[in-house]
C-alpha positions as CSV (number, residue, x, y, z in Angstrom):
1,X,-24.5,-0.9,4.9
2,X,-20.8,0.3,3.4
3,X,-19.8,3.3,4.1
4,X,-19.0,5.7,0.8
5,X,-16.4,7.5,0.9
6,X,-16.0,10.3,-1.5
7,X,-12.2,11.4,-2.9
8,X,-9.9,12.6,-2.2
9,X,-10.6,12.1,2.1
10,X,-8.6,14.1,4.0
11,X,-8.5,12.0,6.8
12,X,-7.2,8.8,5.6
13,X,-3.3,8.0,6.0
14,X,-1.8,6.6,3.0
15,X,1.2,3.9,3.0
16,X,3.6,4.2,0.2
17,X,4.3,0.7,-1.5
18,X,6.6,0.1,-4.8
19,X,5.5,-1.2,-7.8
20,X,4.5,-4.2,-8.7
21,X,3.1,-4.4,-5.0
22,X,1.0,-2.0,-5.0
23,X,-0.6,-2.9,-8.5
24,X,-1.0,-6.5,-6.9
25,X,-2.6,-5.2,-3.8
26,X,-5.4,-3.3,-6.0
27,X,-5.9,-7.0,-7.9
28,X,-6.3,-8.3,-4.4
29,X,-3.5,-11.1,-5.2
30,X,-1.5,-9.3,-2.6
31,X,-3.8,-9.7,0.8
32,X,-0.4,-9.6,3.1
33,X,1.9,-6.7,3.2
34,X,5.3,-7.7,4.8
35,X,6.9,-4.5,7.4
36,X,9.5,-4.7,10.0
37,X,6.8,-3.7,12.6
38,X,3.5,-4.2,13.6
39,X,0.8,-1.6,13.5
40,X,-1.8,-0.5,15.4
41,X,-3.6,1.1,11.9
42,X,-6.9,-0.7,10.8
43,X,-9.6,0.3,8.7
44,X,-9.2,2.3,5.4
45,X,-5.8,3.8,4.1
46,X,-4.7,5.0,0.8
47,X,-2.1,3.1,-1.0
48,X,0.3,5.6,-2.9
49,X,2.7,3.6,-5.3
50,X,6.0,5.3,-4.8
51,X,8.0,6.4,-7.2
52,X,10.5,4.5,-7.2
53,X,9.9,0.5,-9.0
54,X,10.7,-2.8,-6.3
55,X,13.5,-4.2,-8.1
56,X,13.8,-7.7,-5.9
57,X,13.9,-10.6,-8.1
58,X,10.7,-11.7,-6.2
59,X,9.2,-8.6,-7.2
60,X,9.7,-9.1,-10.7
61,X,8.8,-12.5,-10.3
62,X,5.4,-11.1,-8.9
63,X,4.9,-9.0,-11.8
64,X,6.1,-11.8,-14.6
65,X,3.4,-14.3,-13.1
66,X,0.5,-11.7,-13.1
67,X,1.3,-10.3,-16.1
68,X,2.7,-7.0,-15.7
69,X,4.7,-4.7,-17.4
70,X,6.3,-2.5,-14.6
71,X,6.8,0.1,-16.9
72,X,3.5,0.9,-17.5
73,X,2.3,1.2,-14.0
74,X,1.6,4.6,-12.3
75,X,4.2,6.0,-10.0
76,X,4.3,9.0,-7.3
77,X,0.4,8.9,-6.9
78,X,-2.3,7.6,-4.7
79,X,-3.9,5.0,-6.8
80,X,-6.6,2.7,-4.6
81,X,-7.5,2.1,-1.1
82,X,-7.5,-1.1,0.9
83,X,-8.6,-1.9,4.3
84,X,-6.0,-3.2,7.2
85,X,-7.9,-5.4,9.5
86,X,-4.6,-7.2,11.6
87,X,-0.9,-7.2,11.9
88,X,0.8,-10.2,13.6
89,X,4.3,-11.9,13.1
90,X,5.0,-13.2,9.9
91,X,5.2,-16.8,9.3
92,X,6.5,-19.3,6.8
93,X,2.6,-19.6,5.3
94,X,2.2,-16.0,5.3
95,X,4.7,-15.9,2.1
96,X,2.0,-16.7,-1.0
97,X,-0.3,-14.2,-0.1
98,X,2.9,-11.8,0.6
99,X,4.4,-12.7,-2.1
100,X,7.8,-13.3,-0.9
101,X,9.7,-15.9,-0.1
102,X,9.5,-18.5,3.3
103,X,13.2,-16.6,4.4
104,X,12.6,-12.8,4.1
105,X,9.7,-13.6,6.8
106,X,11.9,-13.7,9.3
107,X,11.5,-11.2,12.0
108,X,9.2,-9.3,10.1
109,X,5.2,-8.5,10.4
110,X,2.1,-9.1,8.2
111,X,-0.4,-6.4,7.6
112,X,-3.3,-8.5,6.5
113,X,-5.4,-6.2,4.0
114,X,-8.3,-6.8,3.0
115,X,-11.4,-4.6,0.2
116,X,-8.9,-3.2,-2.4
117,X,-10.3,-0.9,-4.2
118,X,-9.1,0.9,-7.3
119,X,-9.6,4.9,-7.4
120,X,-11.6,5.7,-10.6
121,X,-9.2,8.7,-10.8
122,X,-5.6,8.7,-9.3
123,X,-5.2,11.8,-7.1
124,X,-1.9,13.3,-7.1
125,X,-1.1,14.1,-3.0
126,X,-0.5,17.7,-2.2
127,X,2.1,16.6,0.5
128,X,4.9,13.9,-0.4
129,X,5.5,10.9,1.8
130,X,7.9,11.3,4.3
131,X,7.6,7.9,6.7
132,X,5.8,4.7,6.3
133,X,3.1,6.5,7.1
134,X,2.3,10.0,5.7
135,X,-1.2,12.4,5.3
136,X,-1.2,13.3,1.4
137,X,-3.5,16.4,2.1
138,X,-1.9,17.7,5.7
139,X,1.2,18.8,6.9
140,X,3.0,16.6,8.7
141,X,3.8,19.1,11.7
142,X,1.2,21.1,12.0
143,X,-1.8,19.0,11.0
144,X,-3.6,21.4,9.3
145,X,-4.6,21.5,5.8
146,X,-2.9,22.7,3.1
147,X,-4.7,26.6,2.2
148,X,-5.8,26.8,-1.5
């Protein structure tokens, strides 16, 4: 039986990734997110599509072949959640379902993701990213909630 889990959860990290990535993660077209390091992370995280757009040309190559207008996606909020269930190495057949090209693979390592799944509201986190990794509803330093 799946676990439910009810929004926003307090415990669950969230990764910040730029638009059109993000957007193509949720469509689960994007099942490999490309990092310069591994990570020992698995199970459910948040996916917060940062503010700013990916401009790469393979970005907006991404967003061309899907279909999307990169102007209309959300920015600055936690959108969707997605499970990561392994990080290895990147390789030259990792780049389709990364979505970059055979060369940017070099030296770099895939976070297979896997159960995208949209939020049915966007949440707006209470605490900004500040890493690759960052809690949107506890400080960073003192990991304790934010007092309403």
């Amino acid at each position: 039986m799946t676990k439910r889990i009810s929004h926003p959860d307090h415990s669950l990290p969230a990764l910040g990734i730029r638009q059109p990535w993000a957007e193509l993660i949720l469509r689960g077209e994007k099942t490999i997110e490309i990092r310069s390091s591994q990570t020992q992370i698995r199970g459910t995280i948040y996916v917060y599509a940062s503010r700013k757009l990916a401009t790469t040309p393979h970005a907006v190559k991404a967003a061309l072949k899907a279909g999307i207008d990169v102007t209309t996606l959300p920015t600055g909020i936690l959108v969707g959640t997605v499970e990561i269930v392994d990080s290895f190495p990147a390789a030259e057949e990792h780049a389709s379902a990364a979505g970059v090209p055979a060369e940017l693979l070099e030296g770099k390592f895939g976070w297979k993701l896997a159960n995208p799944k949209r939020l049915k509201k966007r949440i707006v986190p209470e605490y900004l990213p500040y890493g690759v990794w960052f809690y949107p509803f506890v400080r960073k330093n003192s990991g304790t909630r934010k007092q309403k």
